[in-house]
C-alpha positions, 0 to 999 in steps of 0.5 A, spaced: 697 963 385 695 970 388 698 972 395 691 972 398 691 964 396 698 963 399 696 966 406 690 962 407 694 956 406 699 957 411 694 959 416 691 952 415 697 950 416 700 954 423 692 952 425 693 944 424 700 945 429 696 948 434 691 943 434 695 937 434 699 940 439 693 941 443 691 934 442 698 932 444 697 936 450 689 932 452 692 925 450 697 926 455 693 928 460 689 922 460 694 917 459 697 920 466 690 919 470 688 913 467 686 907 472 684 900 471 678 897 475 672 891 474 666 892 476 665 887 481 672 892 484 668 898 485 662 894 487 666 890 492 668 898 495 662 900 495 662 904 490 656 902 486 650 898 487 647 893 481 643 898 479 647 905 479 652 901 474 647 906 468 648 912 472 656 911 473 656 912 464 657 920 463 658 924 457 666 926 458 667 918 457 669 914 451 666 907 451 670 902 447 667 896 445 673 890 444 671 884 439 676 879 443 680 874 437 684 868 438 690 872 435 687 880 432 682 884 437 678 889 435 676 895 438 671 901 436 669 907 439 662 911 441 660 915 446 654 915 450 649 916 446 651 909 441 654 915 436 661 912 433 666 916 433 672 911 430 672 910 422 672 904 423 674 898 427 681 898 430 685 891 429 690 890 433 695 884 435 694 879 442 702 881 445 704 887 448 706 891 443 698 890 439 694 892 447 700 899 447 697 900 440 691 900 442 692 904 448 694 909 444 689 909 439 683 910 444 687 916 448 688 919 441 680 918 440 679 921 447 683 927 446 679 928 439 673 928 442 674 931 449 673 926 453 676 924 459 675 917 461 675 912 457 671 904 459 672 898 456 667 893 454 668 886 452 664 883 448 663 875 447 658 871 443 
């Protein structure tokens, strides 16, 4: 290999750090302003009438969509034109330690895709 080819990949490399450090960075802000709320809470608060729900949904927000099991859950993840922005679905267990994984799988997809909310949506049958 030439030198010019060595070079390129170690700046690929030094780059890759940099943005994982940078992702690091945005997950832990998020992880540190999460809140939990239903919305009857932030209907009761006055925070929202019925029909400004639709509006309260930005573009900073991610919108998880939870497949609720009897033993595995599955979450995907979209933003808020319906894009999907997980590969796939994430499964994940019903203990403590799957609903952390979980957690963790949407601050990872938060940071990646720039946003700073996330909302979770139940779906049933």
């Amino acid at each position: 290999m030439n030198v010019n080819g060595k070079r390129k990949k170690n700046q690929v490399v030094t780059a890759n750090i940099f943005e994982q450090q940078e992702l690091l960075k945005k997950a832990e802000v998020i992880r540190a302003n999460l809140t939990a709320s239903t919305w009857r809470e932030l209907e009761t608060n006055g925070k929202f009438d019925k029909n400004e729900k639709l509006s309260f949904i930005s573009d900073d927000m991610l919108i998880l969509g939870c497949d609720v099991g009897s033993e595995t859950h599955y979450l995907r993840a979209i933003d808020t034109r319906g894009r999907e922005l997980s590969k796939s679905a994430f499964p994940f267990s019903n203990d403590s330690e799957g609903f952390q994984s979980a957690k963790e799988w949407a601050v990872t997809i938060a940071a990646e895709n720039n946003k700073n909310q996330i909302v979770l949506n139940f779906l049933d049958n």
